[in-house]
N, C-alpha and C positions, 0 to 999 in steps of 0.2 A: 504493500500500500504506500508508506513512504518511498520506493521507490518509483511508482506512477507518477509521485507530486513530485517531484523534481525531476521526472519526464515531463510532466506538464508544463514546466518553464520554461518562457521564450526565451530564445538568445537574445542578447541587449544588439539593438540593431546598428548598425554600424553609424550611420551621422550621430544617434543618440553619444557613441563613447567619444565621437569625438567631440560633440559640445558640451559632456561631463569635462575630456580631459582641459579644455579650454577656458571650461570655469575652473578647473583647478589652477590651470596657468596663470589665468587673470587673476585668481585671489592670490596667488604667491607672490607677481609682479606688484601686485598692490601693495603687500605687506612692505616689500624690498623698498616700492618707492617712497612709502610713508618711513621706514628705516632708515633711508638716503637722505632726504629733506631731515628728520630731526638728528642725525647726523650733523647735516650742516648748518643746524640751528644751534647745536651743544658746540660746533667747533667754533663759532661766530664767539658766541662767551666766553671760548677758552681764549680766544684771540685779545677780546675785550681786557679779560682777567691780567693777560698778557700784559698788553699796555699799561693796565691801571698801576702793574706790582710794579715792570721794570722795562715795558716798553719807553716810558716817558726818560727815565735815564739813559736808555741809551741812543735814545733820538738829541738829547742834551748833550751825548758825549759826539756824538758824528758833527752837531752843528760846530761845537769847540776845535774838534779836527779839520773842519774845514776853513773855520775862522784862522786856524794856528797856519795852514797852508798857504793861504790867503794871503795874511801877514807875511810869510817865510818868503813867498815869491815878490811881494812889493819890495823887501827890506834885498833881494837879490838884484832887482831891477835898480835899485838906487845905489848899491853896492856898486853896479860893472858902470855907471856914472864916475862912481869917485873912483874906481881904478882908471877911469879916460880921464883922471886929471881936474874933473870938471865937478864943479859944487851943487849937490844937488839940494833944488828949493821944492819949496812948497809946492810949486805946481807945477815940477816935475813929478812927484809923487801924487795930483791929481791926476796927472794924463796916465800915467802904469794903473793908478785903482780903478779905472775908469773902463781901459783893454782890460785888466783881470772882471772886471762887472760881467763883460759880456760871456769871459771864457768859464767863470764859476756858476751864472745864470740856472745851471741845470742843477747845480748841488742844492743851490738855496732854494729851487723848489721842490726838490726832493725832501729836501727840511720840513720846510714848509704843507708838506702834502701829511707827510707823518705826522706835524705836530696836528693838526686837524680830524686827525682818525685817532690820537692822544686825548685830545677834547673831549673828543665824541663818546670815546670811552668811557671817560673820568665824568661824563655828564649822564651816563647809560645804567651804571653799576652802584653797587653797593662802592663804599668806602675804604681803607685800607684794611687791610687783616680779611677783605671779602666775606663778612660774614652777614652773607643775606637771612633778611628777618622771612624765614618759614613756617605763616601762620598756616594752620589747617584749613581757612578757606581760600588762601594765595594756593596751597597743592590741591583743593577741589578746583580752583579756576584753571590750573595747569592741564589735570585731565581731564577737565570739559574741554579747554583748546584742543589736546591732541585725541579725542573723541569726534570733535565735528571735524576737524581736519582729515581725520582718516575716512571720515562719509563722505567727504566731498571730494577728495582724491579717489572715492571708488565711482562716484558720481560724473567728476567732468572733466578729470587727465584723459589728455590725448592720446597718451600710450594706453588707452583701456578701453575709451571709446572712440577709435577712430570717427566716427561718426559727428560727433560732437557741432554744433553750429559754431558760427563767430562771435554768436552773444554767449552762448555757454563757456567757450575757450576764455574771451575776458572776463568772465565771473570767477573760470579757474585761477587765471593770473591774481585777479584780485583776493582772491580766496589766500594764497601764497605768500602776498604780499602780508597781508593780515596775519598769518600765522608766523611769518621771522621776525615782525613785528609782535607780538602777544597780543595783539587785538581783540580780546574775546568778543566784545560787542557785532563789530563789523563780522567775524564768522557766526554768530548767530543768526544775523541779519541773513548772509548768503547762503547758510544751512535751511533757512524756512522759507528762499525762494525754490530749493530743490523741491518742494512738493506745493510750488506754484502751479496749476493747470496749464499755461504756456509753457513754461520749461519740463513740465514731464510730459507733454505732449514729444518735446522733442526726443524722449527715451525708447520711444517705440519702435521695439522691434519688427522692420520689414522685411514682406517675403522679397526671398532673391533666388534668382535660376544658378544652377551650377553649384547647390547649397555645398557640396562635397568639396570641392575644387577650393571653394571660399575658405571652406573650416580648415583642410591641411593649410591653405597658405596664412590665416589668424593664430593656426599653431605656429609654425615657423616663425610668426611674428614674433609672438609672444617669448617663443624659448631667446631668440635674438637680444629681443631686451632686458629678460632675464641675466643673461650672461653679463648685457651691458651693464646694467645696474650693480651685478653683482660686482665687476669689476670696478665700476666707480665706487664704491664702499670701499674694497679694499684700497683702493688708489688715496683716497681721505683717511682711514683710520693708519696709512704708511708712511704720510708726511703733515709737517706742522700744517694748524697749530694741533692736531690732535696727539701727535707725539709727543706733545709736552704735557701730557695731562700730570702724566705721574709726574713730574718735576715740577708742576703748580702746584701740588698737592703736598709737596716738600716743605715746611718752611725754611730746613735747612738752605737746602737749595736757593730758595726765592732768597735769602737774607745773602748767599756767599755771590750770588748775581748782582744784587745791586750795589755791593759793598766793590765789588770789580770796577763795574761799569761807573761809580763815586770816584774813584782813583783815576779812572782815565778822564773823566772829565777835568779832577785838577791838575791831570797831568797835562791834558792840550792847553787847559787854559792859562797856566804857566807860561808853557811855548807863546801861546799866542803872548802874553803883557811882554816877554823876551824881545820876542819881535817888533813891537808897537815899540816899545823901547830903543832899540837900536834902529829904527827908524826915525824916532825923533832925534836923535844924537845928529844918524845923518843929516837930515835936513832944518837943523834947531830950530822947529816948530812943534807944535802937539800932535793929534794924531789925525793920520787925512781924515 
């Protein structure tokens, strides 16, 4: 008798295993992309962390070494003057700072670009020591964020629903934006447009000819991205800033880094008063 009933069982029909395997696909790429993104949500903070402990030192010490270069090359320019014999003034030493202006131009924005992502940081974060205030409803609003975020990456990523309109794709964008942000408001707002009548209007599944044809090539899709995904994970958790977690995590560490990066700054800036000094000898004036 139990033999007859599992005679009696259809074999699972061929499209059907492929639109199981396909849902299995989809939901794994899904997991992977929502693991990818908060990936590079958690590295964004270590980067942040970065900055706050001891990016800002060493962006102080690069500016000091290129002030001390700076200096080194004017007080060399004024130098090969007075080996020709010739007295150099004041505004011999305006025309050299003026050619070095144009040729260090790139360093001082590079200074410059750093100290503004130093800002950014130090206006973003918690205070020194990093010791963010984690109340139990700041960790309820954490995984409401990554709750609606993962329905709406199953909802309107392009890698899930090829199909997807151009109002739905900019809702994704926007959705994105919101979650590197911590926006919970604005992802609540775009989570309760998903069960809008126009936008799930747009979810419906059509029929299509060549169903067979379609589903091997949505598998091939999907394993593709897979792989790709999986490889950009690894590619992020194998170079900063996520390699520095465990050495954020250090204070040893973080105390024998910035104690470094304190030294070299009064070690350029040294250099540099050196030079501003023997610059004004040369030309006995102050400093250009």
């Amino acid at each position: 008798m139990e033999q007859n009933k599992k005679r009696a069982l259809p074999p699972m029909d061929g499209l059907e295993a492929l639109r199981q395997e396909n849902a299995r696909l989809r939901a794994e790429l899904s997991s992977l992309i929502f693991a990818r993104d908060e990936l590079l949500l958690y590295c964004r903070e270590l980067e942040n962390t970065y900055l706050r402990l001891i990016g800002g030192l060493v962006n102080a010490a690069l500016e000091a070494q290129y002030d001390a270069l700076y200096y080194k090359r004017l007080m060399e320019e004024l130098r090969a003057l007075k080996n020709q014999q010739r007295q150099p003034t004041a505004r011999d030493a305006a025309r050299a700072a003026a050619a070095l202006d144009e040729e260090f131009e790139a360093y001082w924005s590079e200074v410059e670009e750093q100290n503004e992502r130093v800002e950014e940081a130090l206006s973003s974060g918690p205070a020194e020591g990093e010791e963010a205030l984690k109340s139990p409803e700041a960790e309820r609003e954490r995984e409401e964020l990554k709750a609606l975020y993962r329905r709406i990456v199953k909802a309107l990523h392009p890698d899930l629903n090829p199909d997807v309109t151009q109002d739905q794709l900019n809702l994704f964008y926007a959705a994105s934006d919101a979650y590197q942000a911590g926006d919970l408001q604005a992802l609540r707002a775009i989570a309760e447009l998903l069960d809008s009548p126009g936008l799930a209007a747009g979810f419906a599944a059509r029929k299509r000819e060549n169903e067979r044809e379609q589903l091997l090539a949505e598998r091939e899709r999907l394993r593709g991205l897979i792989e790709h995904i999986k490889a950009e994970i690894a590619r992020i958790r194998a170079t900063p800033p996520y390699t520095l977690k465990h050495f954020l995590e250090d204070p040893l560490w973080v105390k024998t880094e910035q104690k470094k990066y304190k030294q070299l700054l009064k070690q350029y800036r040294a250099e540099r008063d050196y030079y501003l000094s023997e610059i004004e000898k040369l030309t006995g004036t102050g400093r250009p």
